[in-house]
N, C-alpha and C positions, 0 to 999 in steps of 0.2 A: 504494500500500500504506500503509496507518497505520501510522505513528510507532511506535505503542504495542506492534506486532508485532516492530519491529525489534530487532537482538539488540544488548546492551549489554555492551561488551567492554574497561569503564576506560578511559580517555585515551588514545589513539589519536596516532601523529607521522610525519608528512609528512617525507618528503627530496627536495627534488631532486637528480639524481646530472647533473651538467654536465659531458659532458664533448667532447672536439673530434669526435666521428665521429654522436653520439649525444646524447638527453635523457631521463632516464630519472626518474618518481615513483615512488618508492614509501610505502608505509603500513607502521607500525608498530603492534603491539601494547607499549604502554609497560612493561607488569607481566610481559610473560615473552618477549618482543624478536622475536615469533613474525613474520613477513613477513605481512602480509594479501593485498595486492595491488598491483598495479603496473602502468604502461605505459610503452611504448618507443618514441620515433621518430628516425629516423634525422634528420641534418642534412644541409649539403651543406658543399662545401669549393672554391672556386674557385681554380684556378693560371691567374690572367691572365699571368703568363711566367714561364720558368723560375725557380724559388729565390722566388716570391711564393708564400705562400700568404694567403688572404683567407675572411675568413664572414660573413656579414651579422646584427647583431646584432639587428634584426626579427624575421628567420626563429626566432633564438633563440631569442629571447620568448614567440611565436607558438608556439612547440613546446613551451615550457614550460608555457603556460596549455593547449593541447591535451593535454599527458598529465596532468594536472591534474584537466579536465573528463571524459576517460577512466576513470581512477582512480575517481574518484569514482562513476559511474555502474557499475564494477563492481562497487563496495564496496555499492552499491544493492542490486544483484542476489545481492548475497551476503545481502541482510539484514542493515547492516550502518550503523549510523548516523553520516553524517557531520560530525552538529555536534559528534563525541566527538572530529575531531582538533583539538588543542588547538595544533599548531605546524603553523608552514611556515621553509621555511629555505632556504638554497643552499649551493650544494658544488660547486666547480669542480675539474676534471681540468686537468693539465699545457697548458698553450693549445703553438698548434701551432707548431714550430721555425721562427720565419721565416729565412731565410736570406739576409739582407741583407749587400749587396756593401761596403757601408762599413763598413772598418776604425775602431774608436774610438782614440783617443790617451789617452795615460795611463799612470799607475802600478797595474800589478795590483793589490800588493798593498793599496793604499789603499782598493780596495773592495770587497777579500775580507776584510780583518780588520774592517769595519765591516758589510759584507751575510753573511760567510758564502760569497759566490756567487763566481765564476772571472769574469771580462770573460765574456761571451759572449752571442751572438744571441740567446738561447734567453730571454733576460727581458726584461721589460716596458720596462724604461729606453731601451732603443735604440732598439724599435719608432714609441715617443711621439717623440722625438729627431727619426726618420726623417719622421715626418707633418711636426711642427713643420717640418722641412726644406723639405720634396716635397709638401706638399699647400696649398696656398693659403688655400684654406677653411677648415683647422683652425686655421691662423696668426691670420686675419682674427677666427675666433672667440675666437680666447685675448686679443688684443689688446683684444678689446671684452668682455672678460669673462661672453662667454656659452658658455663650453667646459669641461667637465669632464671628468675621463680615470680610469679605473681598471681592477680587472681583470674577467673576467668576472662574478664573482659579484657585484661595486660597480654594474655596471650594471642586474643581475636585480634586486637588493635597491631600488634607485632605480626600477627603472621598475612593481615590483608595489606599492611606498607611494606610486605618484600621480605620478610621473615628473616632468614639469617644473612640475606642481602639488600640491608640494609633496613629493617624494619625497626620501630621507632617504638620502645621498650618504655612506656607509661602507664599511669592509674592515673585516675582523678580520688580527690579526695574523700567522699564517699563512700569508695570502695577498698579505699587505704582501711577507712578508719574500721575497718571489721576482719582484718588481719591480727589484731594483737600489738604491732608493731610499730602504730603508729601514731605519735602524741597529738592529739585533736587540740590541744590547745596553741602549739607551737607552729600544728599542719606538717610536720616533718616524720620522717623516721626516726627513732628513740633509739638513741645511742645505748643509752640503759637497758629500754627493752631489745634490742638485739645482742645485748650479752650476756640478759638473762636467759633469753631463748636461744642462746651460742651461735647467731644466725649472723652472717658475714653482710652486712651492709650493699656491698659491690652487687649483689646477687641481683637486688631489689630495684623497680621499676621508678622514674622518674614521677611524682608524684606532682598533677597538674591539677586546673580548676576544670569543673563539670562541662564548662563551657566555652572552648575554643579551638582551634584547628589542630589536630596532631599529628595529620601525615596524611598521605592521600592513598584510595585504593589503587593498587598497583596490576590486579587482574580481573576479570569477569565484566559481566554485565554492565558496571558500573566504575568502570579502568578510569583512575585520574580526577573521580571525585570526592572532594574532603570528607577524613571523618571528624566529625567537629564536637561531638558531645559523648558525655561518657556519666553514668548515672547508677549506681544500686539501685537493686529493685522496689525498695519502699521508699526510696527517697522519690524517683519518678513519678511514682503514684503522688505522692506529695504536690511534686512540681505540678503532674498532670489534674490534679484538681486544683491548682491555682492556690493554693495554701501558702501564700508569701507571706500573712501577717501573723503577727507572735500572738499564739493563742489558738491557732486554727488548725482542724485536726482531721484526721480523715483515718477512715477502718477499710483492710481489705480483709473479704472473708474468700476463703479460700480453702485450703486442706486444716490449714490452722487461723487464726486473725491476725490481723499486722495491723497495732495502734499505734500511730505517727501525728504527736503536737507539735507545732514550730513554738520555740521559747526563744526565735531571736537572734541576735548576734550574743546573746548568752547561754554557758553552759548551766544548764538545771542538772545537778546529782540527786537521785532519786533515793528516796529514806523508805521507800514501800516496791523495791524488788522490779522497778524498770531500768531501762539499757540509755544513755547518755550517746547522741550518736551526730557525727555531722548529717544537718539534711543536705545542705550542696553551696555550692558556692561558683554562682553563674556567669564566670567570665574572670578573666586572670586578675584586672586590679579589683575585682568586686567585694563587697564583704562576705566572710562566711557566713551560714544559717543554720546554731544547731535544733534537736529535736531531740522530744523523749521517747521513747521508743517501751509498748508493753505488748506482749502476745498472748493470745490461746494459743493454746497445744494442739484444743479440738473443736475443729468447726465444721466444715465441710467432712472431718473423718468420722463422726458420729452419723451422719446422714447414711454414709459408708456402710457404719456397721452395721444399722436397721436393715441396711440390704443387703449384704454381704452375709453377715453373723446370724441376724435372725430370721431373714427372708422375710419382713412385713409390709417388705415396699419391693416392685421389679425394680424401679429406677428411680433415679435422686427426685426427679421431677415430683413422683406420686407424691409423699410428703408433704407436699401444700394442700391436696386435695382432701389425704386422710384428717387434718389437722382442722382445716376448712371446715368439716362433717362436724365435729365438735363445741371447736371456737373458742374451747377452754380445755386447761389439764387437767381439771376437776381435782386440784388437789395433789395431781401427781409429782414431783420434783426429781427429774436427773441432773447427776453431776456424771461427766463423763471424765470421771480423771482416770483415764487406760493406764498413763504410765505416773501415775502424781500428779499434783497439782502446780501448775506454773506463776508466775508473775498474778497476784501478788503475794502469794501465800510460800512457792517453794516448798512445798509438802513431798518429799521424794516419798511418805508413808502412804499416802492416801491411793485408793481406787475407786472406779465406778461404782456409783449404785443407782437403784430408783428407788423411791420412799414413797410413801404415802398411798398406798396400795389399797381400795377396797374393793369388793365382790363385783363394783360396777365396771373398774377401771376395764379399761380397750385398748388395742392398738393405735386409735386414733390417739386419747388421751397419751398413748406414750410418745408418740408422733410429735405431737403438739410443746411434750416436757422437754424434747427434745433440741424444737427451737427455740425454747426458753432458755432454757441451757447455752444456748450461743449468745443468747442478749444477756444475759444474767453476767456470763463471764467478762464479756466487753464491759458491763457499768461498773464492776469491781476496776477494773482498768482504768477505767476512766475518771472515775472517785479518786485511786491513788495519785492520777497526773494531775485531777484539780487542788491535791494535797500539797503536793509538789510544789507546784505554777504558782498555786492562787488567784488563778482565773479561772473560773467558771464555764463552762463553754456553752454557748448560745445554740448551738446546733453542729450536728456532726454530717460529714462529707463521706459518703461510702460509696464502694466500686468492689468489683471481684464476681466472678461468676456465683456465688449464691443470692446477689441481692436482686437476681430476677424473682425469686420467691418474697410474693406483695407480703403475706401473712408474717415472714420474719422481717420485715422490714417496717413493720406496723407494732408489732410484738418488739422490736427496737424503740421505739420512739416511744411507747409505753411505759418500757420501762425502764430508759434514761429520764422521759418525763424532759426529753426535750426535741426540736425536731430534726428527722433526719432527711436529709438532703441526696439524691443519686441521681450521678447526670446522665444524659439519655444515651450517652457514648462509651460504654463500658472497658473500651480498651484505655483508661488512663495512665497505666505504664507507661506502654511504646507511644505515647501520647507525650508526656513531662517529658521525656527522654528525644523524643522528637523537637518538643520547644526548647532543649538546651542546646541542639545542634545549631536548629535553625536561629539561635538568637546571636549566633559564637561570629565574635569578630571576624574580618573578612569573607562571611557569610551571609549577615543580617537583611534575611529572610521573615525571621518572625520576632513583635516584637515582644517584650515580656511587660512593658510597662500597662499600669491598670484600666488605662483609659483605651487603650489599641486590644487587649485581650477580647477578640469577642466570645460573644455571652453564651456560656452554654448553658442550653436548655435544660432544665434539671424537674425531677420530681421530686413532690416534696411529700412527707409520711407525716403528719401532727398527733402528738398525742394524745389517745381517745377515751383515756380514762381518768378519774379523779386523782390527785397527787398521791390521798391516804392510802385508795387500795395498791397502788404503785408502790408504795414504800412497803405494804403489808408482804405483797409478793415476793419481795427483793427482801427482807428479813427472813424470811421462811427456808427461800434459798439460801442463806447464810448458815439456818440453821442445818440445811440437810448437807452443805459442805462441812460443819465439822461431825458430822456425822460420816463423812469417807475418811475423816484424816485418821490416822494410826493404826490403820488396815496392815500393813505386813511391819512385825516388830524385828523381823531379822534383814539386817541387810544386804538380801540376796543380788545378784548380778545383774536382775530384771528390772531391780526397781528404785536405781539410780536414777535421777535427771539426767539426759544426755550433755 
C-alpha cells in the first residue's frame, strides 16, 4: 500500500509492558492517549527445584522484538504509519520472588533507612550475591571484567542499543531503587550497601532519570528510534493515572494489590509495615517523586482459588454474578492469608479461614466474602498510609484487570467510605511508561504539565452505605483477622514471608 494513503495520527509511543508471566507492546496515540494497538506473548518460567524460580533472558528479548514486529504489522493493517512512532522504551513488572534458602546477616535497619526496602528475597541484591556464590561462571566473568548485572529493563535497554556492540548499560531510578543497592536518598549506588552485599560496583548499570533519551534501537521494526523512558511497574501505573500530586494514590489489583501514595519530593518511612520507594523522577534536571508503597498478597489469587481449589466458579468472571444473587455475605468473613498475613500486620503465623458460618451460608455468600476480602485488605493499607502521611485521601484511583468487576468496585468504595475512581482505559502501565518517553527531552511529544494532560474519562463508584454500618463491617473483619493469626506455632519452611 502507498505511504501517501496511510493515515497520519501525530506522534505515535511504543511501551513495552515486561513483565514475569508475559511481554506485552503496545502503541500510543500521543495527542489524546487513545490505545492503537498491541500484542501479547506469553513467557515461560522454569522451577528447576523447589523455591528456584529461573527465565531465560533470550526468550525475553526474543518476545520483545516478536511483539514489536506484531504490532507493527497491525498498525499496517490498520492504515496506520509507523515511522510516526517516535519512542521505544521499557517497563519492567515486579521480577519473580526467588526464594532463596540463604539467610543474609546484618543490621535491618541499615538498609531500610538507606533503600526504603525490608532485608528480603524478593530484591535484586541477594539474587547477584547468590550467583557470585553458586555459579562459577558469573565469578570467573566479574573477575575478568566481562560481566555486567542489572535488572530486567538494564538488560532490554543494553541489548536493543547493540548489546555487546556497543549497547548502552543503564536503569532509571525507579528501578535502581528495588535492587537493595541503591541509596534513594542520594539517587546513587551505596558504596556501603555494595560491600555489604560484596557486590563490585563496576558491574552495575549507569543509573539515569525515568525520562530521557538512552540510546537508540539498533534492529527491527523500529531500527534508529529512541528509547527515551524507563519506569517500574507500579511506578507507571502511578504516572499512568496522572498521580503527580503528594497525596494521590492509586491501587492495582491484580494477582496480589499494589498500593502507590505520592508523598512528594519527601521521603515518608512507614511505622505500620509499608515499602519507602522512589515513584520516578521525569526528566534529568527534574525533581524526584517518592511514594509509599503497601501490598496484598491476595487478590486476584483468591478469585483463583474458588476456581481452581474449590471448583465454585468455571471462570474468574462468574464471581460477580454468584455475588450479585446475594448482595450480601450475610455474615460470612474470609481472610485469605494462604501464606501469612502481609503489610500491615506481617503475621508469617496466620492462615486462611472463613468464619461466621451458618446452616444458610452458600456459595454465593462465600463468593461475595471473598471480595470483601480484597477491599477489607486494601482499607487496612490505606489506614496505615493515612497514619503515615496524614492526609487523608479524598478518593482513590484504581486500574488492573479485576476492577472490570462493578460489584468489587462498589464493595471498594463502601468500605473505604470514600470514592473510587477507574479510568475507562485500563492499560495505565504501558500508559505512564508511555508519557515518560514521550515527555523525554529531545522527544517532547507528550506533555506532562496539568493543563495539556487530556482528561480521561473515568468512572466513578460512590459510597452507598451509611459510615456506621461501614465501620461495623470493617471491625468484624478485624476481628476475624486475628482470629487467623497464630495458626502454625512451628516455624516450618512453608510458612515464612517470602
Amino acid at each position: 500500500m502507498a505511504a501517501a494513503k496511510k493515515a497520519v495520527l501525530g506522534p505515535l509511543v511504543g511501551a513495552v509492558d515486561q513483565g514475569t508471566s508475559s511481554t506485552r507492546f503496545l502503541v500510543f496515540n500521543s495527542k489524546t492517549a487513545e490505545l492503537l494497538s498491541h500484542h501479547q506473548v506469553e513467557i515461560k518460567q522454569e522451577f528447576p527445584r523447589e523455591g528456584w524460580v529461573e527465565q531465560d533472558p533470550k526468550e525475553i528479548l526474543q518476545s520483545v522484538y516478536e511483539c514489536i514486529e506484531k504490532t507493527c504489522e497491525k498498525l499496517g493493517q490498520l492504515n496506520i504509519d509507523i515511522s510516526n512512532i517516535k519512542v521505544w522504551l521499557d517497563l519492567r513488572t515486579q521480577s519473580t520472588v526467588e526464594n532463596l534458602s540463604k539467610r543474609i546477616p546484618g543490621n535491618n535497619n541499615f538498609v531500610k533507612s538507606k533503600t526504603g526496602l525490608p532485608l528480603s528475597t524478593y530484591f535484586s541484591a541477594v539474587k547477584l550475591r547468590w550467583l557470585l556464590d553458586n555459579v562459577r561462571k558469573v565469578q570467573k566473568a566479574v573477575e575478568e571484567d566481562r560481566a555486567l548485572f542489572g535488572t530486567i529493563d538494564s538488560w532490554l535497554i543494553w541489548s536493543l542499543t547493540g548489546g555487546a556492540n556497543g549497547g548502552v548499560h543503564c536503569t532509571d531510578v525507579t528501578n535502581a531503587s528495588r535492587t537493595m543497592l541503591f541509596n534513594i536518598h542520594s539517587l546513587e549506588w551505596d558504596k556501603e550497601l555494595c560491600e555489604f552485599f560484596e557486590i563490585p560496583m563496576k558491574v552495575l548499570p549507569n543509573v539515569r532519570s525515568s525520562s530521557e533519551i538512552y540510546g537508540l534501537m539498533k534492529a527491527g521494526a523500529l531500527e534508529g528510534v529512541p528509547i527515551s523512558g524507563c519506569l517500574g511497574d507500579q511506578s507507571a501505573a502511578l504516572v499512568g493515572q496522572m498521580c503527580f500530586q503528594d497525596g494521590q494514590a492509586k491501587n492495582t489489583y491484580g494477582t496480589g494489590c499494589f498500593l502507590l501514595c505520592n508523598t512528594g519530593r519527601k521521603c515518608v518511612f512507614s511505622e505500620h509495615g509499608l515499602l519507602t520507594t522512589v515513584a520516578y523522577k521525569l526528566g534529568r534536571d527534574k525533581p524526584v517523586y517518592y511514594a509509599l508503597e503497601g501490598s496484598v498478597a491476595i487478590a486476584g489469587a483468591v478469585i483463583r482459588w474458588l476456581r481452581d481449589n474449590l471448583g465454585i466458579i468455571k471462570s474468574s468472571e462468574e464471581i460477580e454474578k454468584l455475588a450479585k444473587e446475594v448482595g450480601t455475605s450475610y455474615g460470612c468473613y474470609f481472610v485469605p492469608a494462604f501464606s501469612g498475613l502481609y503489610a500491615p500486620y506481617w503475621e508469617p503465623s496466620a492462615r486462611g479461614i472463613i468464619c461466621g458460618l451458618t446452616q444458610f451460608t452458600n456459595k454465593c455468600h462465600i463468593a461475595f466474602a471473598a471480595l470483601e476480602a480484597v477491599c477489607f485488605q486494601t482499607r487496612e493499607i490505606l489506614d496505615a498510609m493515612n497514619r503515615d502521611c496524614g492526609i487523608p485521601l479524598s478518593h482513590l484511583q484504581v486500574d488492573g484487570g479485576m476492577t472490570n468487576n462493578k460489584i468489587l468496585m462498589q464493595l471498594q468504595a463502601d468500605i473505604l467510605y470514600i470514592p473510587v475512581v477507574k479510568p475507562s482505559m485500563p492499560e495505565t502501565t504501558a500508559l505512564g511508561a508511555a508519557m515518560a518517553a514521550g515527555a523525554a527531552e529531545g522527544v517532547g511529544v507528550w506533555s506532562l504539565e496539568p493543563e495539556d494532560l487530556s482528561a480521561v474519562t473515568m468512572e466513578r463508584f460512590e459510597p452507598q452505605i451509611n459510615a456506621e454500618e461501614s465501620e461495623i463491617r470493617y471491625s468484624t473483619w478485624k476481628k476475624a483477622v486475628m482470629k487467623s493469626v497464630g495458626w502454625v506455632t512451628t516455624q516450618s519452611s512453608e510458612s515464612g514471608i517470602p
